[in-house]
C-alpha positions in Angstrom: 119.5 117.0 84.9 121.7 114.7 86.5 121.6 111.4 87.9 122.2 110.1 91.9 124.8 107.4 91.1 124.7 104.8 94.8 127.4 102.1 94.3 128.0 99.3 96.6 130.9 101.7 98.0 128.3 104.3 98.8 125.7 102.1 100.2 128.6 100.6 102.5 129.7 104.2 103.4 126.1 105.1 105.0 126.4 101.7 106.7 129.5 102.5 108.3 128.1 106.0 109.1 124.3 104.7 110.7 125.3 100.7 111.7 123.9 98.0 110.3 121.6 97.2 112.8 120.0 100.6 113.2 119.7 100.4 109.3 117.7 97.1 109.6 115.8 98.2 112.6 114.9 101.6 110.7 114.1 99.6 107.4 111.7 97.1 109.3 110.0 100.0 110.9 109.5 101.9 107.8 108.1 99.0 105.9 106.0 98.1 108.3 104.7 101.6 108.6 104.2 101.6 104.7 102.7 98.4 104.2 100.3 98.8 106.7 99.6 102.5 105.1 99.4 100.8 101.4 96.5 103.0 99.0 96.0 99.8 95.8 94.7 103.0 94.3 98.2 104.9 94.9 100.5 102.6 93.9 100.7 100.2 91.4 102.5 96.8 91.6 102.4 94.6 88.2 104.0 91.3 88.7 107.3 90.8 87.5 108.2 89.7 84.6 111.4 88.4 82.3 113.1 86.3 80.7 114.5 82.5 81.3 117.5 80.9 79.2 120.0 78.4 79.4 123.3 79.1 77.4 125.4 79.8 78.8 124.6 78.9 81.8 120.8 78.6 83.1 119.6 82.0 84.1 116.8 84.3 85.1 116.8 88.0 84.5 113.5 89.6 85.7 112.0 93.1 85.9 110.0 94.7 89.0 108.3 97.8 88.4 106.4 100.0 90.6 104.1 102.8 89.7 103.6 106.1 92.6 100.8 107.9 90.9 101.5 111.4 90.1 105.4 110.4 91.4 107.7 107.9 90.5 108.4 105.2 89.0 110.8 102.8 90.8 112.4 99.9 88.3 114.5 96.5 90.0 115.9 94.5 87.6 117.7 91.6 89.2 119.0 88.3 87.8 118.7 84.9 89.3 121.8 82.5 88.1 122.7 79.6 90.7 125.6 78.5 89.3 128.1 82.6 90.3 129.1 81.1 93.2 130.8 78.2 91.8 131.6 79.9 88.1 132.6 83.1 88.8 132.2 83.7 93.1 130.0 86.2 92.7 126.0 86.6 94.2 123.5 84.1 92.8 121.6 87.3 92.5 122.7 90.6 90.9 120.2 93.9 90.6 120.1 97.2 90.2 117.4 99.6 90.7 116.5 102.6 89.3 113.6 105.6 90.1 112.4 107.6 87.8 110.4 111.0 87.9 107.1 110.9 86.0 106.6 114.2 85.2 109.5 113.8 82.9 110.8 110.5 82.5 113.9 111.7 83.9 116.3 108.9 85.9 116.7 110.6 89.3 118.8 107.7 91.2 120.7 104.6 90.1 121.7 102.0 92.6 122.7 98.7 93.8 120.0 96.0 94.4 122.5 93.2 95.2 122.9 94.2 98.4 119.1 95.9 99.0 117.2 92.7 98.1 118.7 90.8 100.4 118.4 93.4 103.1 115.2 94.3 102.3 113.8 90.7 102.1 115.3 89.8 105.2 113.0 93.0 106.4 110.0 91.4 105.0 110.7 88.1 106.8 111.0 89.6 110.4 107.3 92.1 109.9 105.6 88.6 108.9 107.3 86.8 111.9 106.4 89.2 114.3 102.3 88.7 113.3 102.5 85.0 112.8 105.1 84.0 114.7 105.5 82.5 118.4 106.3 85.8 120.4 108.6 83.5 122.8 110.4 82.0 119.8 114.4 81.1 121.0 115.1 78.4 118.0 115.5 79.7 114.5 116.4 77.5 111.4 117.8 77.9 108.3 117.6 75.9 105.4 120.1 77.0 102.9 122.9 79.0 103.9 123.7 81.5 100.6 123.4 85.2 100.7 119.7 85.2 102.1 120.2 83.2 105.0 122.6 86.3 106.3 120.2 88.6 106.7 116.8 86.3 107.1 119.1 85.6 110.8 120.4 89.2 111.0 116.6 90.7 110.5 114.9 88.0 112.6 117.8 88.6 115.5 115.9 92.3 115.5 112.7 90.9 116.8 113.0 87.5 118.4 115.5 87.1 121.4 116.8 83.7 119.7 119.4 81.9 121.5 120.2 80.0 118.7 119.9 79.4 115.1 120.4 75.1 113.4 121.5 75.5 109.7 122.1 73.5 107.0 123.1 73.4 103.4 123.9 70.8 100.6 127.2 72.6 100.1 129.6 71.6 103.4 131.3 74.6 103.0 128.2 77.0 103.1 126.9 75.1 106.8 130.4 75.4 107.8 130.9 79.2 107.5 127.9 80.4 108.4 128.9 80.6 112.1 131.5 83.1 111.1 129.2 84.8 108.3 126.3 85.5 111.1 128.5 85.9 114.2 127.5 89.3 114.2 124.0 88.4 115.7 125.2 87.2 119.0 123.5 83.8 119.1 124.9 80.2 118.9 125.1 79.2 115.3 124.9 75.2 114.9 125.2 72.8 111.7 122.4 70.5 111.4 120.5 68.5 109.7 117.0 69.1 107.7 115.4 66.4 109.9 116.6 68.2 113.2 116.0 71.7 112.4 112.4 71.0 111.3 111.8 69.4 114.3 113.6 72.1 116.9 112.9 75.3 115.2 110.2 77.7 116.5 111.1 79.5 113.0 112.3 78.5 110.1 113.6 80.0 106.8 114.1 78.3 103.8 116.8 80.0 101.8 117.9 77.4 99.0 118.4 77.7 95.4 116.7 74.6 94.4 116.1 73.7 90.6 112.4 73.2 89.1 110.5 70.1 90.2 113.3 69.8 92.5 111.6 70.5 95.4 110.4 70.3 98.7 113.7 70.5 100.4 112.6 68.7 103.4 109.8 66.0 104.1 106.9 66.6 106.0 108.1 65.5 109.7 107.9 66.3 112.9 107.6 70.0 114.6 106.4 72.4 117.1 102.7 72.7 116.2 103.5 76.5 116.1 106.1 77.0 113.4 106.3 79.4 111.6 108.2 79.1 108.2 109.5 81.9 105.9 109.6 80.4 102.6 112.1 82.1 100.6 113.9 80.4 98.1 110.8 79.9 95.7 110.9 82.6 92.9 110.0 80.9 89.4 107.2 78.4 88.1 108.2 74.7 89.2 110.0 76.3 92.0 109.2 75.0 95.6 110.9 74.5 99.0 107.5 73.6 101.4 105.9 69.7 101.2 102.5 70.3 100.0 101.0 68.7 103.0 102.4 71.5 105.3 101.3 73.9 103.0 97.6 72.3 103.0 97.8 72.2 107.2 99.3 76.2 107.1 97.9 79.7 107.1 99.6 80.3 103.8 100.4 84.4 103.7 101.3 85.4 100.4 103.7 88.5 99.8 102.3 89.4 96.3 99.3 87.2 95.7 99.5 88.0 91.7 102.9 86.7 91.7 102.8 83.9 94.7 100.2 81.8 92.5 102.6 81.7 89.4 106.3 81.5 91.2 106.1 81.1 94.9 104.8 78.2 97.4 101.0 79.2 96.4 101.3 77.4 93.2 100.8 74.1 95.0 97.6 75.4 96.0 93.9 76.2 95.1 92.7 79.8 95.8 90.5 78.7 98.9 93.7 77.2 101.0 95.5 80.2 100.3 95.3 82.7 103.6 95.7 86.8 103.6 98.5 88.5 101.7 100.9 90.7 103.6 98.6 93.9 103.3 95.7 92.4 104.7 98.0 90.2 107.6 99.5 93.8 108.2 96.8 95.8 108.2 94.1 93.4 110.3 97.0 92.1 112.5 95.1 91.6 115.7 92.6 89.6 113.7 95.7 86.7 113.4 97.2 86.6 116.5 96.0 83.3 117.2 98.0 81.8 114.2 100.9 82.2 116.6 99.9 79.3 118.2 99.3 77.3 114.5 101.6 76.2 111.9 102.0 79.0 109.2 104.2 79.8 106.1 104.9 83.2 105.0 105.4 83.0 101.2 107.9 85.3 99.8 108.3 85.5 96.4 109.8 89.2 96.4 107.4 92.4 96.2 108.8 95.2 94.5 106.9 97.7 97.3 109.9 96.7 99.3 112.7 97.8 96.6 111.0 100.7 97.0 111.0 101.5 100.5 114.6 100.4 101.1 115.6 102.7 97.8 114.1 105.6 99.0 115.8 104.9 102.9 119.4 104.9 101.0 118.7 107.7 99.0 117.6 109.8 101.9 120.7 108.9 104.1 122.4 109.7 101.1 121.3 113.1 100.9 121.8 113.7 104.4 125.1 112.5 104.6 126.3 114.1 100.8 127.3 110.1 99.7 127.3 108.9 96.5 127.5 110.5 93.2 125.8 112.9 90.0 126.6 112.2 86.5 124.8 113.6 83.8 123.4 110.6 82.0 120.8 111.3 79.7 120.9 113.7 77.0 118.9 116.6 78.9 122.0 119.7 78.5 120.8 120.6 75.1 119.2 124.1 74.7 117.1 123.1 71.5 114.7 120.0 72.7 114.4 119.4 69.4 117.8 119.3 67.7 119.6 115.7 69.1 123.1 117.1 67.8 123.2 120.1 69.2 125.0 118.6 71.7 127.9 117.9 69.9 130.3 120.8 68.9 130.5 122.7 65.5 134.2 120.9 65.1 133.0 117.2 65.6 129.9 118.0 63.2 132.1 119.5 60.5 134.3 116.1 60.5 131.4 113.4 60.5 
């Protein structure tokens, strides 16, 4: 039984082969389609859970299960640690993601999650924006400018005819090449300030890595009374990006509602200011349309229903397009179920 094996090298080979765009376009669609299709009582989606340290550098290592009953079982782990960049120019998040077949145990596909959280959080972003956003929204912001803020402009270019996008970062560096980092979206990139994106945008993303209790990462000032605000960055208890007195004056839309309340923006809040999660925004869309027109915050702490649905895409191009590798990982080759040595040979027993 043997093992699909989808490196970064494979996952940029079906990119090359389908485009980048068609792949977010395709990926939006399909979790759109899914979440708006989702059975509680078919799949099952545990918060995550993990573990927090600080030598030797401060860290975050987390697991994301999801349960297909009578399927699969699809397993992210991904690690949050702020300081790659600077230490060791690498992501401030690293994954990988794994599914598993039920009826077995057996590990059917190993892949990168590096690249598919961002993509598939940028995803998540543009299906929230297109319920509670403005539908004649030409000014996008972007607070932070790391990995995320990529593809939170790349997915949101898919849906919005923007005609241009204000950032802004602590880092100099990070404002600075984001023009080049995002030219592909064909829309005037422009450093900013906090103050002035706030106050411009029709959407806003807040992409930052700030520390616990460091929060918010701008002040509650002027802007278009419909904003809409994807809220990003928050992913761990004492983590926020929003001023409290937005959130208070917002349709608040939860991702994961479980996991929102302990990590995300919706910890600054009592259940009863807390609005519909993305299941029920999906799912009743019409019934929101009016929020366009209001100030709202999608809250997105990271659902592992979307590693899912971004896995499974890669896998099936994969198939299609005979990319990636199998590697017999487990020990599964022996005839004797019972007997763990008999994989070894008569030679190598004799000489233990």
């Amino acid at each position: 039984m043997k093992t699909l094996i989808l490196s970064i090298n494979d996952i940029r080979d079906i990119i090359i082969e389908i485009g980048l765009n068609s792949l977010m376009d395709e990926l939006i669609t399909r979790m759109e389609l899914a979440i708006f299709e989702f059975d509680p009582d078919k799949t099952i989606v545990p918060a995550r859970d993990g573990f927090e340290y600080h030598e030797p550098n401060s860290g975050l290592l987390e697991w994301m299960p999801l349960l297909q009953i009578g399927e699969r079982v699809t397993m992210k782990v991904v690690s949050y640690h702020p300081s790659n960049p600077a230490l060791q120019n690498i992501p401030t998040i690293v994954s990988s993601i794994g599914t598993f077949d039920i009826t077995n145990g057996h590990l059917v596909a190993l892949a990168d999650a590096t690249f598919l959280t961002s993509f598939r959080t940028g995803a998540a972003s543009a299906i929230a924006s297109k319920v509670l956003g403005h539908p004649k929204s030409r000014t996008i912001g972007i607070i932070g400018c790391g990995a995320q803020a990529v593809t939170q402009l790349h997915a949101l270019s898919r849906v919005f005819e923007f005609d241009k996008g204000l950032v802004y970062d602590i880092d100099p560096d990070a404002s600075e090449s984001m023009p080049t980092r995002a030219g592909f979206t064909d829309m005037e990139i422009e450093v900013s300030t906090p103050k002035e994106i706030v106050r411009y945008s029709d959407i806003l993303c807040t992409t930052t890595s700030v520390g616990k209790g460091e929060g918010p990462v701008f002040k509650n000032i002027d802007h278009k009374s419909w904003l809409h605000i994807n809220a990003v960055g928050s992913d761990f208890p004492g983590k926020f990006e929003i001023p409290v007195s937005l959130l208070k004056r917002s349709l608040v839309c939860p991702d994961f509602l479980l996991q929102a309340r302990k990590e995300g923006e919706c910890q600054q809040l009592h259940g009863d200011e807390i609005g519909p999660d993305m299941v029920h925004l999906v799912q009743n869309r019409q019934k929101y349309f009016d929020a366009r027109n209001q100030l709202s915050v999608f809250d997105s702490t990271g659902w592992a229903f979307e590693d899912k649905i971004a896995l499974d895409m890669f896998i099936e191009y994969a198939a299609k397009l005979d990319i990636g590798t199998s590697i017999q990982i487990e020990s599964t080759i022996s005839g004797d179920p019972k007997n763990p040595y008999e994989f070894l040979n008569e030679v190598i027993l004799q000489n233990c």
